[in-house]
MOPAC internal coordinates of N, CA, C and O (Angstrom, degrees):
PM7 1SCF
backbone

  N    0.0000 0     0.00 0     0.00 0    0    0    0
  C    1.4510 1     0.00 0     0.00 0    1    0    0
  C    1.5336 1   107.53 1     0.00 0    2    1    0
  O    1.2310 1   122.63 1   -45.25 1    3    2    1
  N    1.1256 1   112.56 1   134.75 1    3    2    1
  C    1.3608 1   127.06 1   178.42 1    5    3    2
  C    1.7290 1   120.53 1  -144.64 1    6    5    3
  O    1.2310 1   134.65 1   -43.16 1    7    6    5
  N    1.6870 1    89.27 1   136.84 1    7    6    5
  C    2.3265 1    79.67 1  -175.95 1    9    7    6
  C    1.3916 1    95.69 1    38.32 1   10    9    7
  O    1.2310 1   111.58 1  -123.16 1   11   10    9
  N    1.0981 1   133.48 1    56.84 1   11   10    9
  C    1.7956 1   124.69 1   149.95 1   13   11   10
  C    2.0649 1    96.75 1    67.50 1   14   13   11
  O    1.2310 1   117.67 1  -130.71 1   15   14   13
  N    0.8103 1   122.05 1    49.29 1   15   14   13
  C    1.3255 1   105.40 1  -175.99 1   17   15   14
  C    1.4780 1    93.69 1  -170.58 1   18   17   15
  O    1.2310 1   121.81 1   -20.18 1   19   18   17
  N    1.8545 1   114.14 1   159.82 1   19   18   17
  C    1.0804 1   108.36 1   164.13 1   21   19   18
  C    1.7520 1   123.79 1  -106.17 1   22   21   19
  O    1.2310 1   124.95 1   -43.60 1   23   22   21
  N    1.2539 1   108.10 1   136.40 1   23   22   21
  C    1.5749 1    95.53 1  -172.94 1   25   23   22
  C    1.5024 1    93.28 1  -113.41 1   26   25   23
  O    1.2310 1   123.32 1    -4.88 1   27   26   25
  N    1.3769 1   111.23 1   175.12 1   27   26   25
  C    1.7153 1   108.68 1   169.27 1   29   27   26
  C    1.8353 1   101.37 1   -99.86 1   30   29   27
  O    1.2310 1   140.17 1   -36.88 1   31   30   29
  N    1.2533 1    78.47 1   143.12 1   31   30   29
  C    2.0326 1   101.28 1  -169.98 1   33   31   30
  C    1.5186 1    94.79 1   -50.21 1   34   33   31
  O    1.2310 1   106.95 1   150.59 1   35   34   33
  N    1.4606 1   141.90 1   -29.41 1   35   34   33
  C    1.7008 1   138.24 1  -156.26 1   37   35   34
  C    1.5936 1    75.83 1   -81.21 1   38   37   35
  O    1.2310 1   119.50 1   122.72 1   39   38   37
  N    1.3074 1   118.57 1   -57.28 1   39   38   37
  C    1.9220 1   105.79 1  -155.05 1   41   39   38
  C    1.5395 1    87.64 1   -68.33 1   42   41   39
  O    1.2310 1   113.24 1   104.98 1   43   42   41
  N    1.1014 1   130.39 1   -75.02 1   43   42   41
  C    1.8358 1   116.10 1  -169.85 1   45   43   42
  C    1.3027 1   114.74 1   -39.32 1   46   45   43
  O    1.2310 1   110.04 1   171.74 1   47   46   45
  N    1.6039 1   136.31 1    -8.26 1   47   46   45
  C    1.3290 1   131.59 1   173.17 1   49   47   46
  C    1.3245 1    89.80 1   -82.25 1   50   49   47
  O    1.2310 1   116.13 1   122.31 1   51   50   49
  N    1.3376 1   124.96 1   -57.69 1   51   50   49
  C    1.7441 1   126.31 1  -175.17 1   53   51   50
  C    1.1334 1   120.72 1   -15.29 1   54   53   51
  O    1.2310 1   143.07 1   110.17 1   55   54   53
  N    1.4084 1    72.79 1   -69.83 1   55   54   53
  C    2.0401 1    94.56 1  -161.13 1   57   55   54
  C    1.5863 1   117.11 1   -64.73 1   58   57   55
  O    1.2310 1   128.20 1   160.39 1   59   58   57
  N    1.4061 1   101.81 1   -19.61 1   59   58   57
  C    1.4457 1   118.17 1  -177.76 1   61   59   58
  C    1.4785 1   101.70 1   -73.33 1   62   61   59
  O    1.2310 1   122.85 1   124.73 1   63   62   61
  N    1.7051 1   112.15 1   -55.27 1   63   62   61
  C    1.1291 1   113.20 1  -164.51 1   65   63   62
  C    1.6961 1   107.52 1   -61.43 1   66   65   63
  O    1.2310 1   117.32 1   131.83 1   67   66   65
  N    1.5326 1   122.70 1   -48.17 1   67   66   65
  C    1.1801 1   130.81 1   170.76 1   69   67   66
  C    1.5584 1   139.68 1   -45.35 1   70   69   67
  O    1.2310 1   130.00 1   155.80 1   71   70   69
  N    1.4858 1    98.33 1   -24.20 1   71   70   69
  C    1.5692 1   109.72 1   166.52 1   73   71   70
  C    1.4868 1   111.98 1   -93.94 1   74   73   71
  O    1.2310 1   116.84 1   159.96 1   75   74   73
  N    1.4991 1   123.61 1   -20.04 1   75   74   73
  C    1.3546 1   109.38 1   159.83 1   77   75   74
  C    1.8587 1   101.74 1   128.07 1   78   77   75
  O    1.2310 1   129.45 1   172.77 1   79   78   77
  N    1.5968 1    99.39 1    -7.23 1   79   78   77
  C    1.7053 1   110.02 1   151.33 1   81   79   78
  C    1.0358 1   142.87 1   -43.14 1   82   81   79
  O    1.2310 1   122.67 1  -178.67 1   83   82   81
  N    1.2310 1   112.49 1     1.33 1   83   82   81
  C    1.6688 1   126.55 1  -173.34 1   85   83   82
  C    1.7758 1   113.96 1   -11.78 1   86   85   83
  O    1.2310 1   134.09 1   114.04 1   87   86   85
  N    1.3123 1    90.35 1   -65.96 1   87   86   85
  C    1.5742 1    94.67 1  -170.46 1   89   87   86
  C    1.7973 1   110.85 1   -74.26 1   90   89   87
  O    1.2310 1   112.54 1   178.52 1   91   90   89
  N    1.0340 1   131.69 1    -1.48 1   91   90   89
  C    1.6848 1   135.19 1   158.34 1   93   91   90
  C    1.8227 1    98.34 1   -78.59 1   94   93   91
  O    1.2310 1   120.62 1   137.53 1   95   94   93
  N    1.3851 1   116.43 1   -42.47 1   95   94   93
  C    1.8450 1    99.21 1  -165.58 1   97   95   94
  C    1.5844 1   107.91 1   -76.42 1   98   97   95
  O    1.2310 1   120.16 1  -105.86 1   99   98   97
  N    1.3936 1   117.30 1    74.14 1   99   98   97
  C    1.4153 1   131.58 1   151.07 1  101   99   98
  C    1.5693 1   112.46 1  -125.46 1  102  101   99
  O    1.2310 1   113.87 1   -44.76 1  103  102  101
  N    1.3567 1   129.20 1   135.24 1  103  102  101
  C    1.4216 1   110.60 1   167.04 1  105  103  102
  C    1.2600 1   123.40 1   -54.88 1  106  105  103
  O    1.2310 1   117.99 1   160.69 1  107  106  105
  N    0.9808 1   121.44 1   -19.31 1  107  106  105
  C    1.4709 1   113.03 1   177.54 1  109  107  106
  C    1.2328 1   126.00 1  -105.62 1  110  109  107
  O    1.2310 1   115.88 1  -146.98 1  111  110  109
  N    1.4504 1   125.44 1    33.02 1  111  110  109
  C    1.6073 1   148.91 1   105.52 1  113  111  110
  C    1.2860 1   125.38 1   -83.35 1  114  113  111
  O    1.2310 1   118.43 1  -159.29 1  115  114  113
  N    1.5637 1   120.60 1    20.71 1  115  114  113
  C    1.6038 1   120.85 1   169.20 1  117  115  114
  C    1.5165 1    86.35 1   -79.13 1  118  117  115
  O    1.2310 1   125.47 1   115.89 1  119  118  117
  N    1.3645 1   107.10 1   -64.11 1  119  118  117
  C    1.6411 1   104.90 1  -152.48 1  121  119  118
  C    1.2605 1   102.75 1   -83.56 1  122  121  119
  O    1.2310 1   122.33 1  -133.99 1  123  122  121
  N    1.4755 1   113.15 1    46.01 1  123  122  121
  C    1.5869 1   109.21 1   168.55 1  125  123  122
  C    1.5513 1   124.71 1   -96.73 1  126  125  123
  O    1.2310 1   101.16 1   -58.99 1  127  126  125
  N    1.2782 1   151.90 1   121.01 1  127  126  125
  C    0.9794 1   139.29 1  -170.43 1  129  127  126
  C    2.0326 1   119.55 1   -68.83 1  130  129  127
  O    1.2310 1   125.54 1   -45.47 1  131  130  129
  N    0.9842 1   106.97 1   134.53 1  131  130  129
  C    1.6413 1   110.77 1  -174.12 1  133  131  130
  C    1.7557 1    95.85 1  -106.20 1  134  133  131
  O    1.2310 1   137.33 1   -42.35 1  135  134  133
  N    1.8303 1    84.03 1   137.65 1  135  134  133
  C    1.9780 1    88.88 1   173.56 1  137  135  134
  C    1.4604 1    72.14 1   154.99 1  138  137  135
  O    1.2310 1   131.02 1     5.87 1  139  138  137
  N    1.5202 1    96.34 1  -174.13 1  139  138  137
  C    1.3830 1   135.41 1  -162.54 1  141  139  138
  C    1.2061 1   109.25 1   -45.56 1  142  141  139
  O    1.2310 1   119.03 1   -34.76 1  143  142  141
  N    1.6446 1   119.46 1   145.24 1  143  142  141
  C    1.5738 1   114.52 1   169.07 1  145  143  142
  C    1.5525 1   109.26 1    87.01 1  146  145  143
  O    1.2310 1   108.28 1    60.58 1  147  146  145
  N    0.9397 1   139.51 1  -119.42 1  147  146  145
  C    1.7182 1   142.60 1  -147.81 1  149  147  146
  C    1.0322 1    93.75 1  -109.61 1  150  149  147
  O    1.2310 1   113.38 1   160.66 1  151  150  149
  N    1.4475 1   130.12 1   -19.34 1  151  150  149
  C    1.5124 1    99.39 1  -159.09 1  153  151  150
  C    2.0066 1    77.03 1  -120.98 1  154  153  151
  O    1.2310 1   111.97 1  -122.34 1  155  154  153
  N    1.0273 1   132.74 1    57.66 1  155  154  153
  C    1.7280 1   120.29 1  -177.38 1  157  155  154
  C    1.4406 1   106.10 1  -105.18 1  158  157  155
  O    1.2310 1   126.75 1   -40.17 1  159  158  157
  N    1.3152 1   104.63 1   139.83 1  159  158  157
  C    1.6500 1    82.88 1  -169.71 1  161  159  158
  C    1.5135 1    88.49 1  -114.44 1  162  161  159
  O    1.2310 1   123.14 1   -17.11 1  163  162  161
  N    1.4932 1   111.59 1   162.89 1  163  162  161
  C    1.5543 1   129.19 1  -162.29 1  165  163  162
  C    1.5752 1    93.58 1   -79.98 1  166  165  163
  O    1.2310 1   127.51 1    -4.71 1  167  166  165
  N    1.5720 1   103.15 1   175.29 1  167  166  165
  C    1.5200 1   119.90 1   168.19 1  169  167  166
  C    1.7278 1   120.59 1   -49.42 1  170  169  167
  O    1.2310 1   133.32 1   150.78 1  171  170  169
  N    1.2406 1    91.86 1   -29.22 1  171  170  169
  C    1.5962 1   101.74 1  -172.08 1  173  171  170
  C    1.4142 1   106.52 1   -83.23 1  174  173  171
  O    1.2310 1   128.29 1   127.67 1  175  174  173
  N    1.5796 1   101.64 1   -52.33 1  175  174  173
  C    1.9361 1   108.07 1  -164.03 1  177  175  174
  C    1.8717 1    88.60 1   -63.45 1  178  177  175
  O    1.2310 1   108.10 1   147.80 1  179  178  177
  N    1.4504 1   139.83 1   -32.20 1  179  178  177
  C    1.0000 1   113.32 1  -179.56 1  181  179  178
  C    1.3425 1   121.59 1   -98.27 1  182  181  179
  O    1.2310 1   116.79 1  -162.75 1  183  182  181
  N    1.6132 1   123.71 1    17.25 1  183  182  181
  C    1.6740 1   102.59 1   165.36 1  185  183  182
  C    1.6770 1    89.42 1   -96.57 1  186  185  183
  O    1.2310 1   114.31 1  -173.94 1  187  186  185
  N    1.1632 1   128.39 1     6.06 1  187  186  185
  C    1.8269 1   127.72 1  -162.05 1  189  187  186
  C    1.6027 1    81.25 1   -98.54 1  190  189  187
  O    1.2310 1   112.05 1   134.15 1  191  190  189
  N    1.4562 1   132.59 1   -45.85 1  191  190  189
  C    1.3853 1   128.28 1   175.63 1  193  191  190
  C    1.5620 1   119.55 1   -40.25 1  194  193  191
  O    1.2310 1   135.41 1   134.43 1  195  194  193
  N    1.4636 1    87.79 1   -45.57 1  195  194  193
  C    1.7874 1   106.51 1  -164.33 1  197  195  194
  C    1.4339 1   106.03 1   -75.01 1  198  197  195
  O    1.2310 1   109.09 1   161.55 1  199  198  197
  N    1.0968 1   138.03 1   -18.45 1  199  198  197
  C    1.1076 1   156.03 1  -147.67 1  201  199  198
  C    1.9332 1   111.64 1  -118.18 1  202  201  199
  O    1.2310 1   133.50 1   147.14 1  203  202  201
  N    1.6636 1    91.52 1   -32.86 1  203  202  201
  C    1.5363 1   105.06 1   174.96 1  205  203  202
  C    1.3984 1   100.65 1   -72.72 1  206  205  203
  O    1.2310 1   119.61 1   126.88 1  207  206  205
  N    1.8522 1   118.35 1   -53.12 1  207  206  205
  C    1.1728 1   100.61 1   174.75 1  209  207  206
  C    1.6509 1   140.20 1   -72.03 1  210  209  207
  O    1.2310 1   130.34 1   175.20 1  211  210  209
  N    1.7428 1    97.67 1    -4.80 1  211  210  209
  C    1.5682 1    90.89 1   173.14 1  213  211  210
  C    1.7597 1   106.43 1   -85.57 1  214  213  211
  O    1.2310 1   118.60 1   168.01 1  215  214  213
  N    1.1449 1   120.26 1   -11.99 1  215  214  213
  C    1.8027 1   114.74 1   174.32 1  217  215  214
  C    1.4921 1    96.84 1   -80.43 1  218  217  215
  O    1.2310 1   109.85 1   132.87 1  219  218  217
  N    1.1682 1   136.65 1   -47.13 1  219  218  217
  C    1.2533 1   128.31 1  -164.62 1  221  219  218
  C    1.3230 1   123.49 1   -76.99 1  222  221  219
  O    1.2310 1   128.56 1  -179.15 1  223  222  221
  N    1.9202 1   101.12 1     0.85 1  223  222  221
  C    1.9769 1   108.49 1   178.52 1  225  223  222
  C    1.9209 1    88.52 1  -109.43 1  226  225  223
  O    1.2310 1   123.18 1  -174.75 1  227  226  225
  N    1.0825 1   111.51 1     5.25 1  227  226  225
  C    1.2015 1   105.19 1  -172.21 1  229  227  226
  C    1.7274 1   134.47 1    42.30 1  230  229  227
  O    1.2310 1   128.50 1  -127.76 1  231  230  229
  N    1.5935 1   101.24 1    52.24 1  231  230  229
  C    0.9683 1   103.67 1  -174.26 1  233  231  230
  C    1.7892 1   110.08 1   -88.46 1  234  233  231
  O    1.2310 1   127.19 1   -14.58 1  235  234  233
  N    1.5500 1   103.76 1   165.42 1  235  234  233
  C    1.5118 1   125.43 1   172.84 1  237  235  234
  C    0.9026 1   112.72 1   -84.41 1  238  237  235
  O    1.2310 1   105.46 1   172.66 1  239  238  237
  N    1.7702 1   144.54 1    -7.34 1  239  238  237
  C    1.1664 1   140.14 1  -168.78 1  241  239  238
  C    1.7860 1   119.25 1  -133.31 1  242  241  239
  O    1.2310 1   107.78 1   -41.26 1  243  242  241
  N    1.2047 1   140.41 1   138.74 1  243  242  241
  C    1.5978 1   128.92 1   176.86 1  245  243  242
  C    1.3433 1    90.20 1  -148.54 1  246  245  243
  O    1.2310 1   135.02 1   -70.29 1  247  246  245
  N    1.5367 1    88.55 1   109.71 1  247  246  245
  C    1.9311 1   106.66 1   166.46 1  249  247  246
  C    1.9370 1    92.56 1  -106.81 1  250  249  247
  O    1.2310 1   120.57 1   -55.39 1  251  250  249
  N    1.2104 1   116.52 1   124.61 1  251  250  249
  C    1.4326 1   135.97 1   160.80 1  253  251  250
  C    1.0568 1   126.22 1  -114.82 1  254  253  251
  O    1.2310 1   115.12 1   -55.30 1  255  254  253
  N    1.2254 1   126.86 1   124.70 1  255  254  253
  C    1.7401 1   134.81 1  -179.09 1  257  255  254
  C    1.8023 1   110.63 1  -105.97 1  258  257  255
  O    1.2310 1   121.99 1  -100.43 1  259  258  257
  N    0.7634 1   113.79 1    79.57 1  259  258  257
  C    1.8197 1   131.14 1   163.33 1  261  259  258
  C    1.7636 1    87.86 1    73.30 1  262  261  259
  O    1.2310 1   126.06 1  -113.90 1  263  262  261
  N    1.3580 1   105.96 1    66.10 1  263  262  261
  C    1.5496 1   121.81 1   150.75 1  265  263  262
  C    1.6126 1   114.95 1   -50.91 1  266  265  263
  O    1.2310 1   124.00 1   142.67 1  267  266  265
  N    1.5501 1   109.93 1   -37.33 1  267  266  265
  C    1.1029 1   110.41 1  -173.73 1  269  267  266
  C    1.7144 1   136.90 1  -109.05 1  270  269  267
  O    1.2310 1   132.65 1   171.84 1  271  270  269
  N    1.4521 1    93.17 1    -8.16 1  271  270  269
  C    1.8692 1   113.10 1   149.78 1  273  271  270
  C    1.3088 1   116.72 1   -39.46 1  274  273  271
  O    1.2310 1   119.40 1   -54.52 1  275  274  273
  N    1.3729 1   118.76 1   125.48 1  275  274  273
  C    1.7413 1   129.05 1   157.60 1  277  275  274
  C    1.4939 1    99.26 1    72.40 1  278  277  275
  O    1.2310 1   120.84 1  -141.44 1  279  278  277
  N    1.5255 1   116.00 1    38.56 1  279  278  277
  C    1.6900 1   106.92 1   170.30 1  281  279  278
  C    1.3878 1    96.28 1  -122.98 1  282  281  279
  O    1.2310 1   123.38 1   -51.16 1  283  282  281
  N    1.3708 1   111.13 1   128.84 1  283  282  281
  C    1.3623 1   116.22 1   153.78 1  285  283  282
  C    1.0821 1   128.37 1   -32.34 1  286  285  283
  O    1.2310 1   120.98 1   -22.49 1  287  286  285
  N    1.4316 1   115.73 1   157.51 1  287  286  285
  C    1.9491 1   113.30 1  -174.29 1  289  287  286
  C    1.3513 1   119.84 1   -51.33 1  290  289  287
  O    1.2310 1   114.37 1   131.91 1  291  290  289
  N    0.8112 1   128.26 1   -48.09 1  291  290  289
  C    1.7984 1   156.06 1   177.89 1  293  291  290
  C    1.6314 1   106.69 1   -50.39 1  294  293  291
  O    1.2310 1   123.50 1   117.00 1  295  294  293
  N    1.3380 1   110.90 1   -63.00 1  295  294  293
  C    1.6916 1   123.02 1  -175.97 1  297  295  294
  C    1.4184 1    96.72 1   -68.78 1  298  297  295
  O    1.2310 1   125.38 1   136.76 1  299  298  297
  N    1.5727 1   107.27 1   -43.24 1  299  298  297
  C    1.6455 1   104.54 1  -173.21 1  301  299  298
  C    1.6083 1   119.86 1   -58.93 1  302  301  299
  O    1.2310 1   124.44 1   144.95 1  303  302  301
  N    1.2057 1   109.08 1   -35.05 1  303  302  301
  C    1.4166 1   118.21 1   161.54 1  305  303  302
  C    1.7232 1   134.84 1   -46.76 1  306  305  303
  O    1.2310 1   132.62 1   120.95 1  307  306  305
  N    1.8857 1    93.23 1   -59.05 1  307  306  305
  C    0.9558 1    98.70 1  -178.91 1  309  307  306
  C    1.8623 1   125.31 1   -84.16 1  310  309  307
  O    1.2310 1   121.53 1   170.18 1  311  310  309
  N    1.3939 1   114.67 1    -9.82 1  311  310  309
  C    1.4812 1   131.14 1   143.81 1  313  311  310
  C    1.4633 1   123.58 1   -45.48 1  314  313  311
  O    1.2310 1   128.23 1   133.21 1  315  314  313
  N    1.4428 1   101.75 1   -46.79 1  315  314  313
  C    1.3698 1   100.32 1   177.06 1  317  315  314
  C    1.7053 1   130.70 1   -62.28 1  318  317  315
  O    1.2310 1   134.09 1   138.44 1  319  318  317
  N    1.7864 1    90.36 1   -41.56 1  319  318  317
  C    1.2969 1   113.72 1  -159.14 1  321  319  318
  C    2.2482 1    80.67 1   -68.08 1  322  321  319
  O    1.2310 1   121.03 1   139.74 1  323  322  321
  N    1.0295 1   115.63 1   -40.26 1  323  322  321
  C    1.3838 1   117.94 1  -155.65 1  325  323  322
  C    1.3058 1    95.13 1   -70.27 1  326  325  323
  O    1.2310 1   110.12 1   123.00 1  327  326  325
  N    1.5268 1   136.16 1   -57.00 1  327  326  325
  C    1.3551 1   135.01 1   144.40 1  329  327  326
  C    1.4900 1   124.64 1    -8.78 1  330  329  327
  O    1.2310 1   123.02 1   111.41 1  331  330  329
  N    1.1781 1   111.81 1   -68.59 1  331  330  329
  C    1.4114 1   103.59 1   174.90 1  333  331  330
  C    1.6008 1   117.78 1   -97.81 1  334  333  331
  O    1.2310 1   117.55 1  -163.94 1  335  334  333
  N    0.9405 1   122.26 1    16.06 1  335  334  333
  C    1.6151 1   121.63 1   170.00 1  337  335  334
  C    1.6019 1    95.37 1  -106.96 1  338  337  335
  O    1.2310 1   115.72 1  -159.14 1  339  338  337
  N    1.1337 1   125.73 1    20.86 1  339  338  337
  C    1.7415 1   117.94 1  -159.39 1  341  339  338
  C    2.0903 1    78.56 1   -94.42 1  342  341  339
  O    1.2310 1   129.64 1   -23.23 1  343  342  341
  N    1.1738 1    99.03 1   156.77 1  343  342  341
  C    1.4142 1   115.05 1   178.65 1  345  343  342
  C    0.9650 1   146.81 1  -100.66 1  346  345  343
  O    1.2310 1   125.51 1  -132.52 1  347  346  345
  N    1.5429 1   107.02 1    47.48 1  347  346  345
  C    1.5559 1   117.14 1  -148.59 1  349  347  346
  C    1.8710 1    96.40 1  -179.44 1  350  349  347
  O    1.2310 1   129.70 1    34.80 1  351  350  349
  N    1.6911 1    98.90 1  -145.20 1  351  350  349
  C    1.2271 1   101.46 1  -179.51 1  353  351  350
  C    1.4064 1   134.45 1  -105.08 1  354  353  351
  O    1.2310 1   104.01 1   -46.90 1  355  354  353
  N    1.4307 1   147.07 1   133.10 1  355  354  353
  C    1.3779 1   133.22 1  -131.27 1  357  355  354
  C    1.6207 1    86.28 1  -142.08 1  358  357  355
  O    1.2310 1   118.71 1   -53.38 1  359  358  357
  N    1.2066 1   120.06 1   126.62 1  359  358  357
  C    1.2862 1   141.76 1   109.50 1  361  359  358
  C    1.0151 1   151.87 1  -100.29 1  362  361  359
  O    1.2310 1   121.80 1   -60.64 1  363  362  361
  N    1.6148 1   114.17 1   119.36 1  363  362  361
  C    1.4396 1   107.11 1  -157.66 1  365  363  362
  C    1.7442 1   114.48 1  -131.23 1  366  365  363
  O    1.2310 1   121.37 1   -52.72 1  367  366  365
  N    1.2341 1   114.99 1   127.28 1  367  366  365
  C    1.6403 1   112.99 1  -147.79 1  369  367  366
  C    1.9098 1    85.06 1  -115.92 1  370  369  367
  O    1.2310 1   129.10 1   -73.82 1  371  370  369
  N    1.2842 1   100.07 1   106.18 1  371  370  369
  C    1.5302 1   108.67 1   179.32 1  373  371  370
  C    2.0206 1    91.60 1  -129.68 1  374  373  371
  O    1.2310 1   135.44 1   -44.25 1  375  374  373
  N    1.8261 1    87.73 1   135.75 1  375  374  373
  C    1.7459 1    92.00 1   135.65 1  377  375  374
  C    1.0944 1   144.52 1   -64.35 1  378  377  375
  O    1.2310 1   124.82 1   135.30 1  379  378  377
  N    1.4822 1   108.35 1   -44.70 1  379  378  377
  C    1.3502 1   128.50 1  -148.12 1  381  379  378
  C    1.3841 1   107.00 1  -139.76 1  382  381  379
  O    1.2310 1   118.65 1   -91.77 1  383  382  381
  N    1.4023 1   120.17 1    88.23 1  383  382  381
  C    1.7990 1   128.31 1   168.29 1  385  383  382
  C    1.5608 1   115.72 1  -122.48 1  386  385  383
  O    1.2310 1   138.39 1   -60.24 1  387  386  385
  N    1.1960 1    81.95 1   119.76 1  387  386  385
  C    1.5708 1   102.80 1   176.45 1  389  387  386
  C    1.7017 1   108.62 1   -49.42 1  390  389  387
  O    1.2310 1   131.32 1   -69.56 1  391  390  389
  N    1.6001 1    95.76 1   110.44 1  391  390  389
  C    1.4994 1   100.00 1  -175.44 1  393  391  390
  C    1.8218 1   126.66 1   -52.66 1  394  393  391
  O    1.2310 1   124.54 1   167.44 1  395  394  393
  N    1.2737 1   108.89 1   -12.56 1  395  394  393
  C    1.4478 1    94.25 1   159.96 1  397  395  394
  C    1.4267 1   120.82 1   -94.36 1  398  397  395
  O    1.2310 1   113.49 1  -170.31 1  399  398  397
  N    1.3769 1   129.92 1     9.69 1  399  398  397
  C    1.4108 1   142.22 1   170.69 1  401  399  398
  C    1.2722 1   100.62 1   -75.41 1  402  401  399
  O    1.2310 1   123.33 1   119.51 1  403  402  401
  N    1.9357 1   111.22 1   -60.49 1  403  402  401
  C    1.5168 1   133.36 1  -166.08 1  405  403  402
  C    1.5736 1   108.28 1   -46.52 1  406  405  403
  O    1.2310 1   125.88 1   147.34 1  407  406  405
  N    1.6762 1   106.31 1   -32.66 1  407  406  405
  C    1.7009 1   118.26 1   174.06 1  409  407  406
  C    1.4974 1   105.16 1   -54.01 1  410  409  407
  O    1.2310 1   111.11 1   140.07 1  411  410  409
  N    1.2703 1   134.34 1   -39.93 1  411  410  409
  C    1.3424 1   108.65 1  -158.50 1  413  411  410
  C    1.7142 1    99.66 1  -108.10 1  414  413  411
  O    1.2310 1   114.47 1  -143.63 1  415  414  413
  N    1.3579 1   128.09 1    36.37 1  415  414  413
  C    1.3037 1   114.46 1   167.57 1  417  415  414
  C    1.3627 1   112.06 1   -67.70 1  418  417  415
  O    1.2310 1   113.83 1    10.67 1  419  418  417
  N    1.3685 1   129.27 1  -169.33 1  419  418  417
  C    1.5227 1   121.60 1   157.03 1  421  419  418
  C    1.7799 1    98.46 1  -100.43 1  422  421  419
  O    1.2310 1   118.39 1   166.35 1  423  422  421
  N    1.3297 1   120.67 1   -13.65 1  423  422  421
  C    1.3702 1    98.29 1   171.10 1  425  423  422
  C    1.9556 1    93.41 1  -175.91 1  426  425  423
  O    1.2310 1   131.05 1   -43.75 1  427  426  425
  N    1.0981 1    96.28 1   136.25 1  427  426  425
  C    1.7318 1   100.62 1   175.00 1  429  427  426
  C    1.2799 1   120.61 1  -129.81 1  430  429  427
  O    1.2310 1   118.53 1   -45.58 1  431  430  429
  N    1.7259 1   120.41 1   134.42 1  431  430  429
  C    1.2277 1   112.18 1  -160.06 1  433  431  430
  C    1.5968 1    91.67 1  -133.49 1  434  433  431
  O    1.2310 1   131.02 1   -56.71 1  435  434  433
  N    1.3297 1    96.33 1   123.29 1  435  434  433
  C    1.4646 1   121.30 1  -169.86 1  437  435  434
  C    1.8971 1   102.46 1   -85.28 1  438  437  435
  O    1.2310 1   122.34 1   -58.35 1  439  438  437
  N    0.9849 1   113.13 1   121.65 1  439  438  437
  C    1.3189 1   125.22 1   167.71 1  441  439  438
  C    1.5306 1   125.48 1   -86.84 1  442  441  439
  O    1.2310 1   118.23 1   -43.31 1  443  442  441
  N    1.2670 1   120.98 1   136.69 1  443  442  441
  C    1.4835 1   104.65 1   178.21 1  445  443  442
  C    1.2956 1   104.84 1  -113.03 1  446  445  443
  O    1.2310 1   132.16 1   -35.85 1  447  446  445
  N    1.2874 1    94.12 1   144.15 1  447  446  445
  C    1.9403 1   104.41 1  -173.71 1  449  447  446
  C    1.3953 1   121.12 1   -46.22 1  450  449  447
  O    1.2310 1   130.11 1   153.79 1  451  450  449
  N    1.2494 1    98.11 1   -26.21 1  451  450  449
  C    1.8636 1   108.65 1  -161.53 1  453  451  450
  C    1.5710 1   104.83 1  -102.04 1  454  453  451
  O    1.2310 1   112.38 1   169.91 1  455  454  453
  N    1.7364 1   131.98 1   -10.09 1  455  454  453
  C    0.6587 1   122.45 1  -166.46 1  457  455  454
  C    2.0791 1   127.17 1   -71.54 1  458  457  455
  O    1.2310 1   131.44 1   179.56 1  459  458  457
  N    1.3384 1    95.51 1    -0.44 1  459  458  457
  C    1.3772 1   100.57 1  -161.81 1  461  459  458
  C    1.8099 1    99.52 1  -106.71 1  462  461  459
  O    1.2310 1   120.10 1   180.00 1  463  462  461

């Protein structure tokens, strides 16, 4: 059982393995409990979580609100890459993108604070 639903354990190894979970795609870190202490997962392992479960409901749509705030260089990368390799439709509401990231949107529309 997963998100209230049943999936088969090969696609939840997938999706795990594909967002960059490596060390969760064993069954015997499915039935592991996450929270405080040993099992806490960082800023990164949980927008890469959030992200496992939007590939694994197979949705057409990814609205994100500062996916990429407070991640280390490394996570920040690999968030991104998952962001824009996602397969479908992307909105993504950031302050702060590292202008050679900001290069590969298909289009970014800068808001000004004062305009409203």
């Amino acid at each position: 059982m997963c998100l209230g639903q049943n999936y088969p354990t090969a696609s939840i190894l997938q999706v795990l393995n594909e967002v960059g979970l490596t060390k969760f795609a064993n069954e015997n870190a499915l039935n592991m409990r996450l929270g405080e202490g040993a099992n806490a997962l960082s800023g990164g392992e949980k927008r890469k979580l959030e992200l496992a479960r939007l590939l694994l409901r197979n949705k057409k749509l990814l609205l994100v609100d500062e996916a990429l705030s407070g991640l280390d260089k490394e996570s920040y990368g690999q968030v991104f890459d998952l962001i824009l390799n996602f397969p479908g439709t992307v909105i993504d509401i950031e302050h702060n993108v590292q202008p050679a990231f900001a290069k590969k949107y298909d289009k970014v529309i800068e808001l000004d604070q004062y305009a409203l």
